[in-house]
C-alpha atoms as one frame of an Amber mdcrd trajectory, in Angstrom:
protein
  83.785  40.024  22.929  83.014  40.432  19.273  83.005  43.741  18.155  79.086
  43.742  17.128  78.247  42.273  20.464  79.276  45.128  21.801  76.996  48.381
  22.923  77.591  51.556  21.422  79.689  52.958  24.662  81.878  49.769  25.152
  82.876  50.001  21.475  83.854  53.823  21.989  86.066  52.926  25.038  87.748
  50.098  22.871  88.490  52.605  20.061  89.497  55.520  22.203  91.866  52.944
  24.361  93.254  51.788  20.148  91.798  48.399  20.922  89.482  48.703  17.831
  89.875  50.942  15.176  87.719  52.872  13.195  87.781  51.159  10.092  87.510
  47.791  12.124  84.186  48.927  13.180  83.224  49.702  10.101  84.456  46.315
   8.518  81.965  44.471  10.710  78.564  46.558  10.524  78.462  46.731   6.403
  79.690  42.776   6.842  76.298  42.274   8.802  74.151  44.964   6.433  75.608
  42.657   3.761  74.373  39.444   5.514  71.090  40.518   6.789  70.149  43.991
   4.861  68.301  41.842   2.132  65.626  39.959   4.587  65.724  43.237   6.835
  65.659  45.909   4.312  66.380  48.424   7.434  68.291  51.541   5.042  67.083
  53.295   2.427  70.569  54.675   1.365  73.922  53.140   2.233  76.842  55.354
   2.177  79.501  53.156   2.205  82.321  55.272   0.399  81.512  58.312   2.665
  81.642  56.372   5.448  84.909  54.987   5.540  86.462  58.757   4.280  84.528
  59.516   7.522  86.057  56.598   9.569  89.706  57.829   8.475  89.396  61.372
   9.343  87.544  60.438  12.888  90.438  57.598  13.141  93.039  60.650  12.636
  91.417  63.315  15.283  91.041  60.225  17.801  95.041  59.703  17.716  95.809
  63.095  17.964  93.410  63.715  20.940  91.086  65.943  19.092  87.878  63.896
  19.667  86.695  63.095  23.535  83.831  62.178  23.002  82.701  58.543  24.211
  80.596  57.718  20.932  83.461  59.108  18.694  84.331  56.703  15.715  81.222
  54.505  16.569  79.020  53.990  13.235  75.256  55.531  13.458  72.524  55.359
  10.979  70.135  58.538  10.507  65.919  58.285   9.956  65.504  59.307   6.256
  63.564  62.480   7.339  66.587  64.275   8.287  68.453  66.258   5.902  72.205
  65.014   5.426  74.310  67.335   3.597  75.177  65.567  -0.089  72.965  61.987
   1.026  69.912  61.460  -0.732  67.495  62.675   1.740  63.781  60.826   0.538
  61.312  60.659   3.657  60.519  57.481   2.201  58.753  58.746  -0.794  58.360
  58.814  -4.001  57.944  62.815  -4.489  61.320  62.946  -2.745  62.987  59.708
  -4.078  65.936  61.993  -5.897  66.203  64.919  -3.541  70.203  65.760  -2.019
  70.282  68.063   0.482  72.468  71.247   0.446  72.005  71.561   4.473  72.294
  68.821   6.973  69.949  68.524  10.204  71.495  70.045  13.474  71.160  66.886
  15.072  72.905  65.061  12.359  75.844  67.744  12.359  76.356  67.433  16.349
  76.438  63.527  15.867  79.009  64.357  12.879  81.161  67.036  15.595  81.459
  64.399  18.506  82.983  62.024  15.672  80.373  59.725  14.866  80.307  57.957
  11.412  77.386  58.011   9.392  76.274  54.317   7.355  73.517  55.459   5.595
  70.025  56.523   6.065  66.912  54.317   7.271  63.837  53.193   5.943  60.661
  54.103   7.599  56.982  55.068   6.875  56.437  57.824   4.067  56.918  61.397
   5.782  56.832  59.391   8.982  52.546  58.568   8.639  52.265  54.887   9.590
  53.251  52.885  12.758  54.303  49.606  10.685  57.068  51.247   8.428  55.018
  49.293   5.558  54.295  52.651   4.021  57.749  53.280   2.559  58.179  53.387
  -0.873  61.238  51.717  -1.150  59.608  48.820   0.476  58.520  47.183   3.757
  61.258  46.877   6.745  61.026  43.465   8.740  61.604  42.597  12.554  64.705
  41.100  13.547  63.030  39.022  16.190  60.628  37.646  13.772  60.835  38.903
   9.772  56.697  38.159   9.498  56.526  41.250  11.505  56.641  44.294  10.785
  59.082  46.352  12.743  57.153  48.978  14.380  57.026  52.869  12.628  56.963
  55.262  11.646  60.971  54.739  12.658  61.108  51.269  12.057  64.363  50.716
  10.202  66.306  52.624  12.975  64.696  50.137  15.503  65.333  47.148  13.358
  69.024  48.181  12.399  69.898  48.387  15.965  68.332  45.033  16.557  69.612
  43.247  13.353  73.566  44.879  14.529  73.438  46.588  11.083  75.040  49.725
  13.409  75.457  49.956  16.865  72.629  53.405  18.017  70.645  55.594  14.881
  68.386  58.900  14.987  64.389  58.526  14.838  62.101  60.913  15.077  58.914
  60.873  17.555  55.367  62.424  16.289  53.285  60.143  18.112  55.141  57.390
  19.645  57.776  56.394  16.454  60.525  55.713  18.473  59.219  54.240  21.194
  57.008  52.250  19.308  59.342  50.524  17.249  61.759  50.541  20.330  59.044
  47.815  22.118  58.541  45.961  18.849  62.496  45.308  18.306  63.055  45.069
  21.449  65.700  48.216  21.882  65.512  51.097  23.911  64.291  54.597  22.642
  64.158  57.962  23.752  61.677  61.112  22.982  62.896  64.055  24.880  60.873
  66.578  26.144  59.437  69.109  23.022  62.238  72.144  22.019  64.840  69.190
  23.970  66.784  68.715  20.243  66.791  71.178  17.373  64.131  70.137  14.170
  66.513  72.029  11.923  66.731  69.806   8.658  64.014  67.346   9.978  61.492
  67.300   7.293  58.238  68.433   9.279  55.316  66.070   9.828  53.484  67.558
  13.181  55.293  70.886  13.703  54.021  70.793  17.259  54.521  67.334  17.928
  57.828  66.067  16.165  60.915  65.564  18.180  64.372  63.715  17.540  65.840
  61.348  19.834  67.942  58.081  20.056  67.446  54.302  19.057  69.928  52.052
  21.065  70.998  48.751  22.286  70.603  50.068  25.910  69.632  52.554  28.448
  73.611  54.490  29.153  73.840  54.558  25.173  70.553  56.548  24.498  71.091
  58.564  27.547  74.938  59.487  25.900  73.466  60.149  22.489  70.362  62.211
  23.454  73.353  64.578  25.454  75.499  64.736  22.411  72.429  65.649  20.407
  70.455  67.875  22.824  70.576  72.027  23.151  69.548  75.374  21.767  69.569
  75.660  18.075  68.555  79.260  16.980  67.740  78.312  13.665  64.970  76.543
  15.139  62.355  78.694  16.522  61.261  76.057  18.912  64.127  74.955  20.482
  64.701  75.582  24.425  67.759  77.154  26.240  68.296  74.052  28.625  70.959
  73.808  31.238  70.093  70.458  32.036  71.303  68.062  29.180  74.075  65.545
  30.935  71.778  62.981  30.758  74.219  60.152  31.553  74.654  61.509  35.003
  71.560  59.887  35.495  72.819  56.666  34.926  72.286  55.486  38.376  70.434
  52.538  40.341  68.665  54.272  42.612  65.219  54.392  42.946  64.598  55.241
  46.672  62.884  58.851  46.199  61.132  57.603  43.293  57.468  57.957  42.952
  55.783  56.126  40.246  51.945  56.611  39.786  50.500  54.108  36.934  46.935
  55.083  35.117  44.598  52.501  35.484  43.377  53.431  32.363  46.360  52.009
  30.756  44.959  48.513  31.591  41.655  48.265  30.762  40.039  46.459  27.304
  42.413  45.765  24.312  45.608  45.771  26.179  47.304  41.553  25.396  47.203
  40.233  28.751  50.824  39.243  28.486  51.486  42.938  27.728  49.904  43.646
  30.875  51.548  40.889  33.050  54.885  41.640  31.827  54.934  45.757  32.777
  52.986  45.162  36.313  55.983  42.795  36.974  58.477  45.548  35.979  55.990
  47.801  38.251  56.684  45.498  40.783  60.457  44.585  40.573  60.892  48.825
  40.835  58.889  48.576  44.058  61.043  46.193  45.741  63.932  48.028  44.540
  62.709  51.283  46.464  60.765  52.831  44.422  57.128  54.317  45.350  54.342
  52.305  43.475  50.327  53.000  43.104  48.118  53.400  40.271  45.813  56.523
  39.815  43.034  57.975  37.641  44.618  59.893  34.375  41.413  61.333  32.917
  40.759  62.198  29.076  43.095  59.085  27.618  40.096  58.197  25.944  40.280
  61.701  23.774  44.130  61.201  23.186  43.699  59.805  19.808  41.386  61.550
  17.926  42.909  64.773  18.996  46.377  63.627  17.989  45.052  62.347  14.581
  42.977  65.915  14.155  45.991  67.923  15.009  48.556  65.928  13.423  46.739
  65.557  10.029  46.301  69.383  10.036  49.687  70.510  10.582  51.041  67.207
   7.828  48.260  68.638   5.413  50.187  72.135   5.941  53.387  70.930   5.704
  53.212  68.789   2.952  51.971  71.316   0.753  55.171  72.342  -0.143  56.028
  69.327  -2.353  54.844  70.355  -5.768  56.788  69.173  -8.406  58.127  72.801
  -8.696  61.741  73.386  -6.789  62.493  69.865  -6.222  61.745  66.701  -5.958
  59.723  64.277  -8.244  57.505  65.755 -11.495  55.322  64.424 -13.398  56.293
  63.706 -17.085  52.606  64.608 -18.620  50.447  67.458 -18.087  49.016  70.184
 -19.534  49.221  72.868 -17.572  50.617  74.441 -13.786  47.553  72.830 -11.959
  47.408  69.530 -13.899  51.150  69.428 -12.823  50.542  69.820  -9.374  47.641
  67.118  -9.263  49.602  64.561 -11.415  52.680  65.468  -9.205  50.946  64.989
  -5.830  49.190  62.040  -6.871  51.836  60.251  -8.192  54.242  61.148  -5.898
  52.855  60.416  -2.913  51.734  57.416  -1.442  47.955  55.941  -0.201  48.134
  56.691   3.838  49.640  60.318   3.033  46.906  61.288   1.060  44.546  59.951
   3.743  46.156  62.511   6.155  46.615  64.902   3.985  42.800  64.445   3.002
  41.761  64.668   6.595  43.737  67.361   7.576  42.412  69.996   4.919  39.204
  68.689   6.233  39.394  69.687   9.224  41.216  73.073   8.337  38.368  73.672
   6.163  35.395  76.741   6.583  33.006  75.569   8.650  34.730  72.666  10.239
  37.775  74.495  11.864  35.880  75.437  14.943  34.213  72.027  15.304  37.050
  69.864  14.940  41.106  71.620  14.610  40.247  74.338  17.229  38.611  71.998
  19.684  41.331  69.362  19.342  43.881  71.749  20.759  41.240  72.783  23.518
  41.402  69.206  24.416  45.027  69.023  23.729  45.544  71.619  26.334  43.406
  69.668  28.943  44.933  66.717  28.652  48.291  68.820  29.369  46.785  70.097
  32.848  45.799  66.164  33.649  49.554  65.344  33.306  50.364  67.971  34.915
  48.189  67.286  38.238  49.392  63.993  37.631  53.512  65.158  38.258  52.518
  66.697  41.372  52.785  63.320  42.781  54.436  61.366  40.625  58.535  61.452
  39.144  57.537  58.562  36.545  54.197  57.704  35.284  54.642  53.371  34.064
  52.681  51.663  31.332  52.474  49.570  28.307  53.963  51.027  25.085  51.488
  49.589  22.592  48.336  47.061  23.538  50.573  43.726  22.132  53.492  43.374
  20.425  54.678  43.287  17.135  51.495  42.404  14.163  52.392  40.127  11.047
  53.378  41.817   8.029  49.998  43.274   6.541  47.490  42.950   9.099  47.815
  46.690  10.410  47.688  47.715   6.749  44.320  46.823   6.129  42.433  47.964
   9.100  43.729  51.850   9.336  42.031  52.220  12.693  43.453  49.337  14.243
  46.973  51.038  13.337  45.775  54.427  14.354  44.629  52.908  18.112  48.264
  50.970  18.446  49.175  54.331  19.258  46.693  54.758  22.367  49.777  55.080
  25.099  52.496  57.159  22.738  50.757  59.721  21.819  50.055  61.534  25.256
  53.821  62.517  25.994  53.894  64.397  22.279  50.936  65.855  23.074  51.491
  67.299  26.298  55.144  67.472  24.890  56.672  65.444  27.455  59.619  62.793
  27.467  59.518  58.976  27.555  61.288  55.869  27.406  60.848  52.565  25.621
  63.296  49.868  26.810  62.208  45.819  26.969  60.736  44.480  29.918  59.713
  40.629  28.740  58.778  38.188  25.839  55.455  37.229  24.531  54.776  33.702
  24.061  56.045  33.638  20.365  59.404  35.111  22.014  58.331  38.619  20.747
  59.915  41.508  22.686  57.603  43.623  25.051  58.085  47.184  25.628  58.138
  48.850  29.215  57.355  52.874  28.806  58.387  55.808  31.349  57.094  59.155
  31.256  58.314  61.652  32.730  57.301  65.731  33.543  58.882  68.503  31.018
  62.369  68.746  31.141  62.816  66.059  33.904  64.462  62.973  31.456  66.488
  62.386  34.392  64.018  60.678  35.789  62.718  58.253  33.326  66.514  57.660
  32.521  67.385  56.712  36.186  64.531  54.648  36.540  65.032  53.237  32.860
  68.783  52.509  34.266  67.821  50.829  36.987  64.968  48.291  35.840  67.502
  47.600  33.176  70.088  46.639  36.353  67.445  44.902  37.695  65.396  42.545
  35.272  67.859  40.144  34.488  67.679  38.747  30.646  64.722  38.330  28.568
């Protein structure tokens, strides 16, 4: 088997057995980033020179026994939101287009400390606002299954460099469905762990309350592997969890016997495609006959899931993104006349259209007089819809739907309909919400051989769950 055929887990075995080497790994992805990278445009920055130092010194603690771990010397590419220590670190802006980190993201580091080696860093929707990855200033990613489409966001050119084989598993990061969003559009699996799961140390803040880190991969047992080599406390982040409970591959089982799946019939009502639909009730299905418990149920408030998401998200973005000035780093504007005119040249320079939308909306809703009506009674809602999932995992392991209402839209189309894009994101946005985890892996074809995206949710903390039940469809469904 070629080494690029291979899943991130089988090429780890070969190089810890010294059937592949390092630098042989290496060879291959930037010989595919140098075939496809131009149509794809999946990475923002390409390390090549740091990766192969990398490669040599992983290649040297492999042979000595130093490095166990079962992703060690496998290549990785990183979401440009996360700070990498010396590696232009942009967010897909403009504002940040020449800023170098002096810290790295936690994340990142424990990748680094199992042995992983890092390619470069990914393209994907400016501070992660958009669900198309069209955003970016450094240009528009394209789908490996079809380059007229756009990839998915906001972590689109993780999703599509897994796809294309321009590296074999990369880091997103999950706000409101952007990595299992792009996951169903490319037709790869992703994981969002449950909230506090995996340190935000050195991820460049979008949704403070929403924003997690997980895994893009070619299959089910290598996101499970990654998410454990990234997950656990981090006391530099206030919001991380003390978790016991992070070998996720021991999960990697097909066995569905005591598990009960309940799926919302709201899920399926107007604007979901119809092949969409078909394609998850037969994954529904195929579970059932393997053992598992099956019946749809009522999941109230879905209907308030997005403009809460939007209110709350846009808030906390127009918080965050106030720090980006022009004054301690980052992009400045050549002309102005004074400390103000600098910021407003800065800002409005710097960043791009569908940022300052958010950014617009958010101090809107922050504002006097329109706190109470719209920010405080989002998170009222937020908090209901919380307690519905949480009646809901009373009887259920795994709740089953849709990940978006059709696959992958042409290059464009999203663009110039902002609520169209903002409603792709009806069944994502729940789970960050109510802070739960979930699972995007493939579960069909459209009829223009677009890939269709089967999602699992699963209660707090339980990923083993989603990932056994993930595990097994994936046993089960044959090939699409």
């Amino acid at each position: 088997m070629a080494l690029l055929d291979m899943t991130a887990l089988e090429l780890g075995r070969e190089i810890a057995s010294g059937k592949a080497g390092v630098k042989e790994a290496l060879d291959e992805v930037f010989g595919r980033i140098d075939e496809k990278e131009e149509e794809y445009n999946c990475y923002i920055t390409l390390d090549k020179e740091g990766a192969y130092k990398q490669a040599e010194e992983v290649q040297k603690k492999i042979d000595a026994g130093e490095l166990k771990s079962p992703l060690a010397g496998v290549p990785v590419a990183i979401k440009d939101n996360m700070c990498t220590v010396g590696l232009r670190t942009t967010c897909a802006s403009k504002i940040l287009g020449n800023f170098v980190p002096g810290y790295g993201s936690t994340a990142v580091e424990r990748l680094e400390n199992a042995g992983a080696v890092i390619i470069g860093k990914t393209n994907m929707d400016e501070f992660a606002m958009g669900s198309t990855t069209e955003t970016s200033a450094f240009g528009v990613t394209k789908n490996p299954a079809d380059p007229t489409r756009v990839p998915g966001g906001s972590s689109g050119g993780s999703a599509a460099a897994v796809a294309a084989g321009e590296c074999f598993y990369a880091l997103g990061s999950d706000t409101g469905g952007s990595i299992r969003q792009p996951a169903s559009y490319c037709g790869v699996v992703g994981i969002k762990p449950t909230y506090g799961t995996v340190s935000r140390y050195g991820l460049v803040a979008y949704g403070s309350s929403l924003d997690q880190i997980g895994p893009l991969a070619k299959d089910v047992s290598d996101a499970a592997c990654a998410l454990e080599l990234i997950a656990g406390y981090d006391e530099k982040d206030s919001t991380s969890v003390k978790r016991e409970d992070t070998a996720f591959t021991g999960a990697l089982r097909e066995d569905v016997s005591d598990i009960r799946i309940g799926i919302p019939k709201d899920y399926f009502g107007e604007g979901l495609d119809p092949q969409v639909a078909e394609a998850v009730r037969a994954a529904a299905s195929a579970l059932e006959k393997a053992g598992a418990k099956v019946e749809e149920f009522d999941l109230s408030l879905v209907g308030y899931a997005i403009p809460t998401y939007y209110t709350i998200a846009d808030a906390e973005a127009s918080s965050n993104l106030e720090r980006f000035d022009g004054v301690k780093y980052g992009y400045r504007t050549g002309d102005f006349d004074d400390m103000h005119d600098m910021y407003k040249k800065t800002r409005s320079e710097g960043f791009g259209a569908e940022v300052k939308r958010r950014i617009m909306l958010g101090s809107f809703v922050l504002s006097s007089g329109y706190y109470d009506a719209y920010y405080l009674k989002a998170l009222k809602v937020k908090a209901l819809i919380k307690r519905s999932f949480d009646e809901a995992f009373k009887k259920y392991d795994v709740i089953l739907g849709p990940v978006a209402p059709s696959t992958a839209p042409k290059l464009g189309e999203s663009l110039s309909d902002p609520m169209k894009m903002y409603l792709g994101d009806i069944y994502t946005i729940s789970a960050n919400l109510a802070g739960l985890p979930g699972i995007s892996l493939p579960c069909g074809r459209d009829g223009s051989g677009m890939p269709i995206g089967l999602q699992l949710m699963g209660d707090c903390f339980n990923e083993a769950a989603i990932i056994r039940t993930a595990y097994t469809w994936e046993k089960i469904r044959g090939s699409f």
